[in-house]
C-alpha positions in Angstrom: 3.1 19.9 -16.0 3.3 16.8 -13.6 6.5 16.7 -11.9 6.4 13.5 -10.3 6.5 9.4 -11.6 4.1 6.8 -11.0 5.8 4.2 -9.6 4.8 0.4 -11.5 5.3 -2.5 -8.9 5.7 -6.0 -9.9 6.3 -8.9 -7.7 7.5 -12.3 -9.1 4.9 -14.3 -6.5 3.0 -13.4 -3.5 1.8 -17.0 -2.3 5.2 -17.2 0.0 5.6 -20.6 1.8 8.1 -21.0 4.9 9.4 -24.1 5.0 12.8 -25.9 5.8 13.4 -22.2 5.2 12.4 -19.0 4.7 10.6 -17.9 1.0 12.1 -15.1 -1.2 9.8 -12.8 -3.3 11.6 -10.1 -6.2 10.1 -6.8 -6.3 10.7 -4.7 -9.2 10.2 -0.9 -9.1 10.0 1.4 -12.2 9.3 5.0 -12.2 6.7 5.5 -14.8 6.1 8.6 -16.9 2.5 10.2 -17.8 2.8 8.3 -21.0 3.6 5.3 -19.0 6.8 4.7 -20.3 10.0 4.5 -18.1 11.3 7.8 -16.6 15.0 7.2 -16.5 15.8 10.6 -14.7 13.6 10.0 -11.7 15.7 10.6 -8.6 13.3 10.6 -5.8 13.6 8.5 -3.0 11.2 5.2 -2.7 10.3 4.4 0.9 10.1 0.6 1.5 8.0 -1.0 4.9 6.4 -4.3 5.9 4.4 -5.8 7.7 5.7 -7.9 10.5 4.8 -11.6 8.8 7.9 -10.1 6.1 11.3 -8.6 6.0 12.8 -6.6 3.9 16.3 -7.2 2.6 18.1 -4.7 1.8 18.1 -1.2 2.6 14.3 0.6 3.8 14.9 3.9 1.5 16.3 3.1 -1.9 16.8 5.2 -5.0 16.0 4.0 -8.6 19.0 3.7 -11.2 17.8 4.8 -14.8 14.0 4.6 -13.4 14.0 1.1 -12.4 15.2 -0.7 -9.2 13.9 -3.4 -6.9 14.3 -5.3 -3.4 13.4 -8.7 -2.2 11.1 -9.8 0.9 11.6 -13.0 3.1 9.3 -14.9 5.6 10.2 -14.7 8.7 7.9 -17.8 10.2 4.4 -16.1 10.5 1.5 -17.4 8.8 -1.0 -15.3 7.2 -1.3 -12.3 4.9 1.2 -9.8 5.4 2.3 -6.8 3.2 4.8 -4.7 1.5 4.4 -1.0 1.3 6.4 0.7 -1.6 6.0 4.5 -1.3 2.4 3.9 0.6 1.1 1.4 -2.2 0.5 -1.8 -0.7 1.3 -5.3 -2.2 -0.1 -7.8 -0.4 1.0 -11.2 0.5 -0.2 -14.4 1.9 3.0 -17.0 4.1 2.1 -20.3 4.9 3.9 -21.9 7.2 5.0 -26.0 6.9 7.5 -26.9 9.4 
């Protein structure tokens, strides 16, 4: 019997660009059964870190509501690739910079 959820990741873009300001990216997080449909009593905790080209707003260690749940990521002025790590899975990222 598995007694644990996959975790599905989506991210709305990953080409960020600073600019005048800073570029937002929406992570969504849903806690994925072995059928791979949503597992809405999934309660364990989904560690969040970055790389330093990104930050993280919001909270590092989140809990999903009804299996689903999310953050968003900003620049923060540092060209290159950079990444998100959700629960050790990485997302990766690249930030240009036009200022």
């Amino acid at each position: 019997v598995k007694n644990h959820a996959d975790l599905g990741i989506s991210v709305d873009h990953t080409e960020l660009k600073d600019a005048a300001t800073y570029d937002v990216a929406a992570i969504r997080i849903t806690a994925l059964d072995e059928e791979g449909c949503l597992a809405p009593f999934y309660q364990e905790p989904v560690e969040l870190s970055c790389s330093d080209g990104l930050e993280i707003i919001g909270p590092r260690l989140i809990s999903l509501k009804g299996g689903a749940g999310g953050t968003y990521v900003k620049t923060r002025g540092i060209a290159g690739p950079a990444e998100l790590r959700v629960n050790g899975t990485a997302l990766s990222f690249n930030v240009t910079v036009d200022r």
